[in-house]
C-alpha positions as CSV (number, residue, x, y, z in Angstrom):
1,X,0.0,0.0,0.0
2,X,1.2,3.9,-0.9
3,X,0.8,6.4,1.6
4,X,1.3,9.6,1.5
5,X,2.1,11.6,4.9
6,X,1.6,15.2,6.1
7,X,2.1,17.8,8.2
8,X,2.9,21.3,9.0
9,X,5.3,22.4,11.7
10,X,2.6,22.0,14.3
11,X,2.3,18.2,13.7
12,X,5.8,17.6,12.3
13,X,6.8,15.3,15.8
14,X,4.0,12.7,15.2
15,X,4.2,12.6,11.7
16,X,8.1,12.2,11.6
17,X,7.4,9.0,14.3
18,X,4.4,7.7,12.0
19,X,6.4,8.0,8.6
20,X,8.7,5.5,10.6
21,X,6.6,3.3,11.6
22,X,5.2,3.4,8.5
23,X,8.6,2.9,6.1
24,X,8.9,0.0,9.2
25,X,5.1,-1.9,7.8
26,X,5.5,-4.7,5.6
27,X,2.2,-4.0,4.0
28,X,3.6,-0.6,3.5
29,X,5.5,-0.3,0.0
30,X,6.1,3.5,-0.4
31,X,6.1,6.3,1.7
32,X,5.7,9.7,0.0
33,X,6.6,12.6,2.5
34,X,4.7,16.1,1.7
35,X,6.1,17.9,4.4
36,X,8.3,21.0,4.2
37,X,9.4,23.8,6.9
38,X,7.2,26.2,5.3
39,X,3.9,24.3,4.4
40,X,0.7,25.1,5.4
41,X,-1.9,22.9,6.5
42,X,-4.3,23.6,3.8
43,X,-2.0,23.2,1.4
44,X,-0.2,19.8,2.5
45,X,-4.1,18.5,2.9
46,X,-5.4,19.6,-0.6
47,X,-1.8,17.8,-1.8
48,X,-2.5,14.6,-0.6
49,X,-6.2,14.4,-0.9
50,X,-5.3,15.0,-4.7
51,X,-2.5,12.0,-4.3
52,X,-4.8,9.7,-3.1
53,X,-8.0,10.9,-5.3
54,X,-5.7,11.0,-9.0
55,X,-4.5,7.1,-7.7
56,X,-0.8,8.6,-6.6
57,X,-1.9,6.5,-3.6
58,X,-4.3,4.6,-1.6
59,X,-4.1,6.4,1.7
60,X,-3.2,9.1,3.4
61,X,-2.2,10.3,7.3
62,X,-2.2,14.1,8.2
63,X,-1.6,15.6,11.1
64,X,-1.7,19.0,12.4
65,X,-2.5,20.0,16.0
66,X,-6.3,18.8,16.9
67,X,-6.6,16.5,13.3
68,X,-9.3,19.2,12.8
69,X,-8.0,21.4,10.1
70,X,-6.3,19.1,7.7
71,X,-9.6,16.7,8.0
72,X,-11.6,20.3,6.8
73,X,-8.9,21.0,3.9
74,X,-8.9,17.5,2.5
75,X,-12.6,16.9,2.5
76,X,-12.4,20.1,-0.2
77,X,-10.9,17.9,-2.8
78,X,-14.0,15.7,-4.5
79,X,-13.7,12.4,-4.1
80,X,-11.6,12.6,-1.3
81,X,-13.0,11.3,2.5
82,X,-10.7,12.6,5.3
83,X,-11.8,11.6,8.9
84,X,-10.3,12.8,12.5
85,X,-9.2,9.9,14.6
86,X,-8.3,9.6,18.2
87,X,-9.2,6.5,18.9
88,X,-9.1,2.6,17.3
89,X,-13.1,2.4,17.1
90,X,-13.5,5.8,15.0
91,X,-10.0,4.8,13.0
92,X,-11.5,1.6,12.3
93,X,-14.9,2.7,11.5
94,X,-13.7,5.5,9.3
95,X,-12.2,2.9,6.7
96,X,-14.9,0.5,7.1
97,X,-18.4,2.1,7.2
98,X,-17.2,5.4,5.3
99,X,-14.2,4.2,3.0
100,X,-12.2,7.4,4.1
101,X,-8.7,7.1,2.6
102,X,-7.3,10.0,4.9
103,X,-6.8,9.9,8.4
104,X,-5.8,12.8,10.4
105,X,-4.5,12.8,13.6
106,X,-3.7,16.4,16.3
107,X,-0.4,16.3,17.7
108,X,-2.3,18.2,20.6
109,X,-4.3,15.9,21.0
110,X,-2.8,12.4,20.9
111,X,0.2,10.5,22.6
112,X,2.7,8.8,19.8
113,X,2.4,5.4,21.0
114,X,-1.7,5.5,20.5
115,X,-1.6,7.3,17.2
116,X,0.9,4.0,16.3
117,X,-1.7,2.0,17.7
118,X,-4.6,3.6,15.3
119,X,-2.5,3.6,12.5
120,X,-1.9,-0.3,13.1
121,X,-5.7,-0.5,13.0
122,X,-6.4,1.6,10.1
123,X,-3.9,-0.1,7.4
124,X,-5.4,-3.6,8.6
125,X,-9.3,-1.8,7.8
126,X,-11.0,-2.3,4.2
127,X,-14.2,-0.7,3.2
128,X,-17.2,-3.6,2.0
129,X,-19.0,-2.3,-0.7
130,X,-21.8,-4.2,-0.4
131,X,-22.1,-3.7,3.1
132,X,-24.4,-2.2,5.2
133,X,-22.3,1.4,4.8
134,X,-22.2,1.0,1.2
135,X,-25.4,2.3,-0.3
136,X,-24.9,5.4,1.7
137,X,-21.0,6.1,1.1
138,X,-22.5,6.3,-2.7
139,X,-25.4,8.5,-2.2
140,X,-22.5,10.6,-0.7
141,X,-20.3,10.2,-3.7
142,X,-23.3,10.8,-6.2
143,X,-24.2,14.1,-4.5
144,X,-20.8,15.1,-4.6
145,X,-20.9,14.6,-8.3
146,X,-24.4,16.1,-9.2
């Protein structure tokens, strides 16, 4: 699996620990860093909700300091689904009931060693597209398009 990985300086910490854990993941392949000194939250967000929309990669992790703001600025790009995450049930949930692609996570808000723990969660989640969740992730999708 590709993932792309985010932050500005106010989430630069957790994401330098989760890009290792994640270059660590055997059912990681690539690791694509957007990060730089200067980059904005917005900016890094609309960036890798693009990635992961155009098929650059399958996910994406963003952090900033609450998980509030990137989730906002992602969820601009169509197509993309970005969800805030502090814990395993709402990680899980927002893969398999809601197919999001991008989890974001606030350095604020979140110790390293959970946000490891949520990421383990997440990359093991799939989205069933003929489950329950299903019908409605498309009437989503399908107003997003009208």
């Amino acid at each position: 699996m590709r993932i792309v990985i985010g932050a500005p300086g106010n989430g630069a910490a957790l994401k330098d620990e989760l890009r290792v854990f994640l270059e660590q993941d055997a059912r990681v392949t690539e690791v694509i860093d957007l990060s730089t000194p200067e980059v904005t939250y917005p900016e890094v967000s609309f960036r890798a909700a693009r990635l992961v929309v155009d098929g650059g990669a399958e996910r994406a992790v963003l952090v900033c300091g609450t998980g509030l703001g990137t989730a906002i600025a992602a969820n601009k790009v169509a197509g993309a689904r970005a969800a805030t995450a502090h814990d395993i049930v709402t990680a899980r949930g927002a893969v398999e009931n809601y197919d999001a692609q991008i989890l974001c996570m606030g350095q604020n808000v979140i110790a390293p060693i959970y946000a490891r723990a949520l990421l383990d969660a997440w990359l093991d989640a799939r989205h069933d597209p003929a489950g329950f969740y299903g019908p409605k992730v498309r009437e989503i999708s399908d107003f997003e398009s009208a």
